[in-house]
DRENTILUM-617974 format. One record per residue: x, y, z of N, C-alpha, C in turn; residue in one letter. Coordinates in steps of 0.001 Angstrom, whole numbers, plus 524288, in hexadecimal, padded with zeros to 5 digits. Layout:
residues N
XYZXYZXYZa...
END
This chain:
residues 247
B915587E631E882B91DF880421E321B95F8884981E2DExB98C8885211DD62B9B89888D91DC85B9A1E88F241DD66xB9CA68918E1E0DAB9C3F895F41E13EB9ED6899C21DEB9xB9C1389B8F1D928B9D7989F971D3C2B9C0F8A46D1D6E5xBA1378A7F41D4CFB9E808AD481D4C5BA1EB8B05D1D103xB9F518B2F21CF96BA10E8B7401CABEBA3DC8BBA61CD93xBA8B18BCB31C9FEBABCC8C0B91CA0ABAC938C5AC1C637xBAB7E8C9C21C68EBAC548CDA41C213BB28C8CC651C09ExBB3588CDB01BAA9BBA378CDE81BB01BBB3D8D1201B633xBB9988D1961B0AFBBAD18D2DA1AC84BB7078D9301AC58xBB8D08DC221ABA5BB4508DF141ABA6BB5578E2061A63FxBB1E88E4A01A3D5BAFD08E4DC19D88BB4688E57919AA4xBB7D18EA8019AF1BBBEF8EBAF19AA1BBF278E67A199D5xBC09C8E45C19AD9BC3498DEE719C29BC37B8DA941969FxBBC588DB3B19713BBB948D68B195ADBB9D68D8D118FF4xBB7C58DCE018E92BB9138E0791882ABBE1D8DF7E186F3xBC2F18E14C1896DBCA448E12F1880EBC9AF8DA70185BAxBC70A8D728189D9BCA198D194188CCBC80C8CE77182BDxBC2E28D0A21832BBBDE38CF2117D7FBC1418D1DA178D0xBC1E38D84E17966BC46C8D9EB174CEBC9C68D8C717305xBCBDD8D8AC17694BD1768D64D176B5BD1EB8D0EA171FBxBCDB98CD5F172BCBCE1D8C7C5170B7BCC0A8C8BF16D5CxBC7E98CD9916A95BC6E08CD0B1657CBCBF48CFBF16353xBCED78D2DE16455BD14B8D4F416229BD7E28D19016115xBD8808CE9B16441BDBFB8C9DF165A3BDB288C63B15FF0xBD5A28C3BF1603ABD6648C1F315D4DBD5118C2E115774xBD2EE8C7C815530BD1AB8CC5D1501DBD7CD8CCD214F1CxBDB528CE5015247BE0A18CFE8151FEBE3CD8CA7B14FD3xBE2718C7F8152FABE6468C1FD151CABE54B8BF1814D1CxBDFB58C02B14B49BDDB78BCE3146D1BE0EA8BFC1141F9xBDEF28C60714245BE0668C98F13DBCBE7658C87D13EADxBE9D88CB0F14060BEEBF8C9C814220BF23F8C49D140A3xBF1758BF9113FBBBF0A88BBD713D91BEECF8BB87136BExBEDA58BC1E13723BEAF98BE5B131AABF0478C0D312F1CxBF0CE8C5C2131ACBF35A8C86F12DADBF92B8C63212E92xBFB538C456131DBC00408C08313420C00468BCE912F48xBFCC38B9FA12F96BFC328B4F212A8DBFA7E8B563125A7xBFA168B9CB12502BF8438BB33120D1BFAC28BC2511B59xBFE768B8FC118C2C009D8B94811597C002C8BB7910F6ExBF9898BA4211076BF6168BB44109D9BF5A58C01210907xBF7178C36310D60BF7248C96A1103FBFBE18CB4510B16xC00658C87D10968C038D8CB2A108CAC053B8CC0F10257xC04E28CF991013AC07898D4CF1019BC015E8D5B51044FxC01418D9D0106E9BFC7E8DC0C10B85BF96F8DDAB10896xBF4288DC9010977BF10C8DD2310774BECBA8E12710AD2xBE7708E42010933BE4DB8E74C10BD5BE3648E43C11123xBE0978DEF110FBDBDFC38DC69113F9BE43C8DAC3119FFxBE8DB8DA6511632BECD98DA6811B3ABEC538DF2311E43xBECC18E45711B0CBE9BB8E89211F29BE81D8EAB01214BxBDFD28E8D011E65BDE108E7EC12275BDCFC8E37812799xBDF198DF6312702BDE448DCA412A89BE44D8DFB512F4CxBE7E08E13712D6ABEACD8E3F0131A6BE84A8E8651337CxBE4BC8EB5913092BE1B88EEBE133AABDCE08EE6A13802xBDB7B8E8F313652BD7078E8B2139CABDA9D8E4E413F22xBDEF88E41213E50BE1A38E1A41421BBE4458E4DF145FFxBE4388EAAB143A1BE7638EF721471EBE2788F1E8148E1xBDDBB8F23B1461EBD8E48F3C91499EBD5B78F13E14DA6xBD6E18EADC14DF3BD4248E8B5152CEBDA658E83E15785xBDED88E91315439BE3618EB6015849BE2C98EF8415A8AxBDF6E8F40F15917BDEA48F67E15BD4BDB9D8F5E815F54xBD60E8F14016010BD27E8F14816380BD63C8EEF81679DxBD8308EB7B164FFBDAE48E83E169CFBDE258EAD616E2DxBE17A8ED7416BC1BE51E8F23316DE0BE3308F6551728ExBDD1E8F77016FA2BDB478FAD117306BD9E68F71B17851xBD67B8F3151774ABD5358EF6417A27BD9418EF7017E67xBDD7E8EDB017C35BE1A08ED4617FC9BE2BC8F25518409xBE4728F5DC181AABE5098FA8E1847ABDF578FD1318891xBDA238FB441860CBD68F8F98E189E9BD7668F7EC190A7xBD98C8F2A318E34BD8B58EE6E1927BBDCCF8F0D4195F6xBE16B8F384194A6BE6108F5EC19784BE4928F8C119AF4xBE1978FCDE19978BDF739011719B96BDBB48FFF61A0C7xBD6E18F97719DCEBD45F8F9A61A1B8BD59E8F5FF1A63BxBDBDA8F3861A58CBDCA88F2D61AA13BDE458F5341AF50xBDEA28F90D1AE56BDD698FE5F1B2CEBDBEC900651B473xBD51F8FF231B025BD09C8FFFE1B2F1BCB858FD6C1B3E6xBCD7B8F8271B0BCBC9D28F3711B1F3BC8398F1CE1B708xBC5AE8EEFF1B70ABC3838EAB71BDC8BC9B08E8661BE75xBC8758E8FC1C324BCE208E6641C72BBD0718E0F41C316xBCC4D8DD231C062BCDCF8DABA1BC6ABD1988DA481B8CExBD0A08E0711B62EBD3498E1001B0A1BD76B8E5161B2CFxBD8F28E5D51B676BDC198E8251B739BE1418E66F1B6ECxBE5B88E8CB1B6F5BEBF28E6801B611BEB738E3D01BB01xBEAC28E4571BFA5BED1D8E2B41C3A8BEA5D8DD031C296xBE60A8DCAF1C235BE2DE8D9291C07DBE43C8D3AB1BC85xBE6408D6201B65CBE7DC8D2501B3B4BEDCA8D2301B369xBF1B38D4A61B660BF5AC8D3B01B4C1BF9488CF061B99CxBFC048CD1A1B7B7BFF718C85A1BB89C03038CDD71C17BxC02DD8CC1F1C457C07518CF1F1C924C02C58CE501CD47xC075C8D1B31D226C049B8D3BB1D4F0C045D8CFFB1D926xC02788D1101DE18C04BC8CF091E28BC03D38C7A71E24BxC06808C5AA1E2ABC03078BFAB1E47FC02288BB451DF11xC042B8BEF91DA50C02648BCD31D63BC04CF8B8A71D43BxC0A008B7421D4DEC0C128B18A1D387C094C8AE1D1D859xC08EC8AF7F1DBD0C06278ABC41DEAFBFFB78AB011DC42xBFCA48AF221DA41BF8D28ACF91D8CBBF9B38AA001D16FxBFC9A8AACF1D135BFEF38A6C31CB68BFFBA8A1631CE3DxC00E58A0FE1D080C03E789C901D1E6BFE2F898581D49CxBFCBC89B501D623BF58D899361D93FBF171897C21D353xBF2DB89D911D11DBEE3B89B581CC7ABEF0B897011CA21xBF443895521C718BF6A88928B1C508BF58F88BD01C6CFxBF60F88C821CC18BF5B38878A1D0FFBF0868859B1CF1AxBED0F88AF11D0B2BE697888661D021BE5CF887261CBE7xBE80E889951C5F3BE4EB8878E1C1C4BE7298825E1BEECxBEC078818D1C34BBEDBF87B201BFB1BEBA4877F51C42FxBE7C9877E01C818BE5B4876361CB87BE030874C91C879xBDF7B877701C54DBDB33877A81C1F4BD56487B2D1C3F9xBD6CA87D341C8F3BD23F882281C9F9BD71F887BD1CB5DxBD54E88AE31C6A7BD95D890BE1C77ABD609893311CB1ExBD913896A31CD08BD6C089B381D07EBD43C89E7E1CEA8xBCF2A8A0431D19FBCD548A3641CD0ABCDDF8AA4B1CED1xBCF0A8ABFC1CB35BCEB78B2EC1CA53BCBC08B4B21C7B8xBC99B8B8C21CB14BC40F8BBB71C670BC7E18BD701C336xBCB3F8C09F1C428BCE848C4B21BF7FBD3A08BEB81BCC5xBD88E8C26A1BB61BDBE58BCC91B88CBDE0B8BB861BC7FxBDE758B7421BBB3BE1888B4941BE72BE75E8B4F21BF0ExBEDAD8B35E1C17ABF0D68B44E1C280BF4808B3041BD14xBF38F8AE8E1BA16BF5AD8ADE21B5CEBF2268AEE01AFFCxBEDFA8B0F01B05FBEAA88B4641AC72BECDB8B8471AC58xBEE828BB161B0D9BF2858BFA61AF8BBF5938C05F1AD93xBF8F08BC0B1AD7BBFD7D8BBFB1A97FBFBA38BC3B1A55AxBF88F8B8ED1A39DBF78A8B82319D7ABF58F8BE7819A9FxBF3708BFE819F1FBEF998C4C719D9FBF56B8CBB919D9CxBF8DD8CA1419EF5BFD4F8CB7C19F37C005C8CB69199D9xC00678C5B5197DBC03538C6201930CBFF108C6C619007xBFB2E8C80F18F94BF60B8C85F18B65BF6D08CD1218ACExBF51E8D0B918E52BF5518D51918DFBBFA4C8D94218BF4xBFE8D8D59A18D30C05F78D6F218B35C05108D6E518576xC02838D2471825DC02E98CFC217F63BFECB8D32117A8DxBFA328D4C117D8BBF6478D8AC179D9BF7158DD2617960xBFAAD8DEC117E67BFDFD8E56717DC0C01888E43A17869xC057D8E24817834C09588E15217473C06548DF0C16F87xC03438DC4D16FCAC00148DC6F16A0DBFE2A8E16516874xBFA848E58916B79BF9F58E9B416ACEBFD438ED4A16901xC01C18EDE316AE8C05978F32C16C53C07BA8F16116580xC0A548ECA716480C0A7B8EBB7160A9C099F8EBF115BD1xC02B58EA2B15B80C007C8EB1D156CDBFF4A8EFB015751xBFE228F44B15A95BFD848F8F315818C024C8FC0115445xC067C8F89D15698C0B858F9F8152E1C095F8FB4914E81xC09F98F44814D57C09978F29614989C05198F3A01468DxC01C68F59B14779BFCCB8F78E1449ABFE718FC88141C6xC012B9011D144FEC0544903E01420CC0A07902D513BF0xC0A558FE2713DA3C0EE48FDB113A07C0BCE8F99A13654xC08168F83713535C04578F40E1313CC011F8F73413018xBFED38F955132F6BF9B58FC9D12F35BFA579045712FE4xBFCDC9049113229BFEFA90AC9134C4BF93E90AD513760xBF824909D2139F2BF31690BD113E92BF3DA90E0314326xBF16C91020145A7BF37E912B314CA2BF58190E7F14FCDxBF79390E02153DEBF9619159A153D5BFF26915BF15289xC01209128A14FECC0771912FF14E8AC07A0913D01477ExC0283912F314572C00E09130A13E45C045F9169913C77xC037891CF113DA9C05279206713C09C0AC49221613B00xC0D9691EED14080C12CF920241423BC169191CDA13D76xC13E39182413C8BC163B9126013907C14BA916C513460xC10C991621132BAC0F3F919C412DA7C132391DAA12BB5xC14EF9225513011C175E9266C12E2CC1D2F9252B12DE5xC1E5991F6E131A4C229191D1213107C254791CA412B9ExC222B919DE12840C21E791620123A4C21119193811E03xC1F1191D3611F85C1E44920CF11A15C220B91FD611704xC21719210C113F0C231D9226910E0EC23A9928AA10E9DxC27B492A7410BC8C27559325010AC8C23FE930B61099CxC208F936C210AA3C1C8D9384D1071AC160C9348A109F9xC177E932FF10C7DC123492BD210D17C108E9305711196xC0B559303D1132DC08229343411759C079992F2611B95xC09459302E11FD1C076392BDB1255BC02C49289412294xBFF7E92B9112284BF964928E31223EBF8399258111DEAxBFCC3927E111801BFB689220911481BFD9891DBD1150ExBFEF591D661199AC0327917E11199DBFE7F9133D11B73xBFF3D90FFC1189DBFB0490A8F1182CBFEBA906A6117AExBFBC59020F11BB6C00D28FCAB11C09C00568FA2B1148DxC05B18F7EE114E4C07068F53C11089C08C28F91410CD8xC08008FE7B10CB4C09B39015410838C10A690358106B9xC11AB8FF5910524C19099009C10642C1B28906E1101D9xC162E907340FEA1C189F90C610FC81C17D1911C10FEC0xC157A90F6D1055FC1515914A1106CEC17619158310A79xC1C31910D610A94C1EDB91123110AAC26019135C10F18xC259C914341124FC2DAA9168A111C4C2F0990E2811390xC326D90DB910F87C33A59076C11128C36B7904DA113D7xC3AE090A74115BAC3D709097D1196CC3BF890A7011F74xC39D4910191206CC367590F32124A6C306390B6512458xC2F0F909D8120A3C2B41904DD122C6C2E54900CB12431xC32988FFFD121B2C355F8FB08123FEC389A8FB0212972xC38BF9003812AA4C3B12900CE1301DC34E89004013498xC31EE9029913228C2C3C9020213589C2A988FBA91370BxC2B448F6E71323CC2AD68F47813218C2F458F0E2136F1xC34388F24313646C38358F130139E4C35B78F092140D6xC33548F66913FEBC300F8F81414564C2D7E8F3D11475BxC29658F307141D7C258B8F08E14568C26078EA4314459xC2A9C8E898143E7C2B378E1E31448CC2A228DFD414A73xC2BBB8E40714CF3C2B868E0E61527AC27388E1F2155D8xC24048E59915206C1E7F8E3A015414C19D48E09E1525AxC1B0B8DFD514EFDC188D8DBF214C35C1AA98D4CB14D4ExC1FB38D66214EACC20F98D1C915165C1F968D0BF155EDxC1EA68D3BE15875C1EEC8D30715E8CC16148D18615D97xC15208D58815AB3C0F5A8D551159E1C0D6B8CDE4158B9xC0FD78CDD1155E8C0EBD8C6B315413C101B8C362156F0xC14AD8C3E815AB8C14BA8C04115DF1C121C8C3281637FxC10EF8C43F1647AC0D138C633168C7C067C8C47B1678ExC06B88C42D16385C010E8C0C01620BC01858BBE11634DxC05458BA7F1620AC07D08B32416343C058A8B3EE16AB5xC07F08B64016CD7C08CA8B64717161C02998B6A417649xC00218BAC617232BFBA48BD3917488BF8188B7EC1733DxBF8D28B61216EE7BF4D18B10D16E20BF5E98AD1117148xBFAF58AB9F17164BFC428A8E017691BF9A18A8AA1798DxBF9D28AD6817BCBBF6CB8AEC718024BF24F8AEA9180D2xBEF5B8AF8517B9BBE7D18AF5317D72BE7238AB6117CEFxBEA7D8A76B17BBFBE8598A16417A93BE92089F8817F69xBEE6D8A302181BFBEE9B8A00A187F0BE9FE8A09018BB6xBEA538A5DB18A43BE4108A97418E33BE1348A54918DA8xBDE1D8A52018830BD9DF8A16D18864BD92989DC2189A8xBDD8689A6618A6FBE0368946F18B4DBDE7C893DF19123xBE1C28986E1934CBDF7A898D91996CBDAA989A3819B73xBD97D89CFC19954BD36889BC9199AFBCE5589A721987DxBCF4E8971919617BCDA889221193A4BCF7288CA01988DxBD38188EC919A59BD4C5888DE19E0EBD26C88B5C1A3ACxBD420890CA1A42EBD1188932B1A953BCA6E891391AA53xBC8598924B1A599BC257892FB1A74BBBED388D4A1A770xBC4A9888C51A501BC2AE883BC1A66ABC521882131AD08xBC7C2884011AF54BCA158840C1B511BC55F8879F1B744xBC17688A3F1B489BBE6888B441B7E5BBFFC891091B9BBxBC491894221B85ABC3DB898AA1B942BC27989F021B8E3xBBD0689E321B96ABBB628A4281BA36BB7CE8A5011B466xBB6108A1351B371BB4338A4A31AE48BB7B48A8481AB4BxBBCFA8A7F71A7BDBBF438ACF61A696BBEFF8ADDE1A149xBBB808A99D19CB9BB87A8AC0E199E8BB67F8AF961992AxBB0FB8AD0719B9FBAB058B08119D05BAD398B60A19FAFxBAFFF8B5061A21EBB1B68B95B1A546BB1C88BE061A147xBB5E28BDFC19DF4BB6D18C0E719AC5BB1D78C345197FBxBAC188C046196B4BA8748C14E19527BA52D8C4B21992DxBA69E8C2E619D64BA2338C4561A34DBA4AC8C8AC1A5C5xBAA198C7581A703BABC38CBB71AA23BABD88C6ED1AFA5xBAA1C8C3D11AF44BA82A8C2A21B56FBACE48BC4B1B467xBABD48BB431B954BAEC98B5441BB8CBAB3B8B3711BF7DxBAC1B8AD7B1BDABBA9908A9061C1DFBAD7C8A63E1C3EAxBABD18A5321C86CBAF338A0DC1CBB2BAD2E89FFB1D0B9xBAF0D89BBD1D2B9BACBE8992B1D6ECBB24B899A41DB8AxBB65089B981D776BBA5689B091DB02BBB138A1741DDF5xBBE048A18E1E17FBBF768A6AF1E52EBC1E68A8AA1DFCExBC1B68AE5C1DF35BC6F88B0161DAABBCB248B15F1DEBFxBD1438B1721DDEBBD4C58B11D1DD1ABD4F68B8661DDAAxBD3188BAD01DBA8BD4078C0C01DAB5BD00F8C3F61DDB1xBCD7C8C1D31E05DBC74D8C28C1E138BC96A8C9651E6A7xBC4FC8CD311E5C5BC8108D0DD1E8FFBC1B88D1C41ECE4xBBE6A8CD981ECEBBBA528CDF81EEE4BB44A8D2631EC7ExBB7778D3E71E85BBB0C28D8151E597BB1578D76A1E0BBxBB29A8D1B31DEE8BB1B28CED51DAAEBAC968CB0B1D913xBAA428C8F21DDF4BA88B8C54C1DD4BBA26E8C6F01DB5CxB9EF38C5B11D835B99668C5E71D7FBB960F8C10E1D6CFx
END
C-alpha cells in the first residue's frame, strides 16, 4: 500500500495573505469593472463615487495585505520565505528542466513548498500585485483625493481661495482648470498602466488556477487543501525535503 505522509508547509501567516488577497482580488475586479463599463455613470453621479470609494477602501486592505506578505517573507517558515518562493539559486534550471520532464510524463515531482516553475508564476504575481498597488494608491489620490497622495492632488488643483480640504471629486468649480488639467496629464499613465496590469494579473490567476487544477489531478500534493490546512500529502519523496519536515 501507498505510503502517505504529511508535510507542514503553509503556515497561518501564509495562508491569511493568500485567502485575503482573493477576496480582495476579486471585490476590486468586480467594482473596478463596474465603474470601467459604466457608462450610465455619466455625467458622474454620487454612486460613481461611492462605488470609487469603496473600491479605494478594500485597495487599501489589499495593499496592506500585500505589504504584509512582504514583510513576512523574512520572517515566515522556511516556506514563505524569499529564498523559498522566488525562481534562482544554485541548481535551479536544472531542477526546471526535471520538473517539467516529470509532469509531461504525467507524475510531477513532488515539493512540500513551490515547486521550480510555481516560482516563476509566483514571481510575476507578486510583480504584478506590487504595480497594481503602487498604482492605485496614485490614483486614489487623483479620483477621490484620499491618502496618502489626496492632499498633495487636492492642494494641486485648487482654485484661489478653494481650502485643500474642500476639494471633492467631480467638482470643476472648485478646481484651477489648468492645473487640474495638468494633474490629469500626470495621472494618464497610471491609470494606463493600472488597466492593463489588471489584463495581465488576471491572466495570471486564471493561469495559477489552471495549474492547479491540472496539478492536483497529476496527483500533486494536495495544493488546495493545503492552502486550507497548512499541511501536504504525498506518497512521493519531496523534492525539497531537508529531513524535519515530515509528520
Amino acid at each position: 500500500m501507498p505510503d502517505y505522509k504529511t508535510y507542514p508547509v503553509w503556515d497561518a501567516g501564509t495562508r491569511w495573505f493568500h485567502w485575503i488577497n482573493f477576496i480582495c482580488v476579486v471585490g476590486l475586479s468586480l467594482i473596478g469593472l463596474i465603474i470601467l463599463n459604466g457608462d450610465f455613470f455619466e455625467p458622474a453621479t454620487q454612486t460613481k463615487i461611492n462605488l470609487k470609494v469603496v473600491h479605494v477602501w478594500i485597495g487599501y486592505v489589499f495593499a496592506l495585505n500585500l505589504l504584509w506578505r512582504i514583510v513576512w517573507a523574512f520572517i515566515g517558515n522556511r516556506h514563505a520565505r524569499w529564498r523559498a518562493i522566488l525562481p534562482g539559486g544554485r541548481g535551479y534550471f536544472d531542477a526546471v528542466r526535471s520538473y517539467i520532464g516529470s509532469f509531461i510524463k504525467g507524475s510531477p515531482e513532488f515539493y512540500i513548498g513551490h515547486n521550480p516553475v510555481g516560482k516563476i508564476a509566483i514571481l510575476l504575481l507578486m510583480l504584478a500585485l506590487i504595480v497594481q498597488a503602487v498604482t492605485g494608491l496614485v490614483l486614489a489620490g487623483t479620483d477621490v483625493f484620499y491618502p496618502p497622495l489626496g492632499a498633495y492632488f487636492a492642494e494641486w488643483i485648487a482654485a484661489a481661495g478653494v481650502a485643500t480640504e474642500d476639494i471633492v471629486p467631480y467638482a470643476p468649480e472648485l478646481y484651477n482648470e489648468v492645473a487640474y488639467q495638468s494633474m490629469r496629464v500626470f495621472r494618464k499613465p497610471f491609470i494606463t498602466v493600472h488597466l492593463y496590469n489588471f489584463y495581465v494579473l488576471s491572466a495570471l490567476i486564471v493561469l495559477h488556477v489552471v495549474a492547479v487544477v491540472i496539478s492536483e489531478m497529476k496527483g500533486e500534493g494536495d495544493l488546495i487543501s493545503a492552502m486550507f490546512s497548512g499541511r501536504k500529502i504525498s506518497e512521493q519523496q519531496p523534492k525539497d525535503d531537508t529531513g524535519d519536515n515530515k509528520q
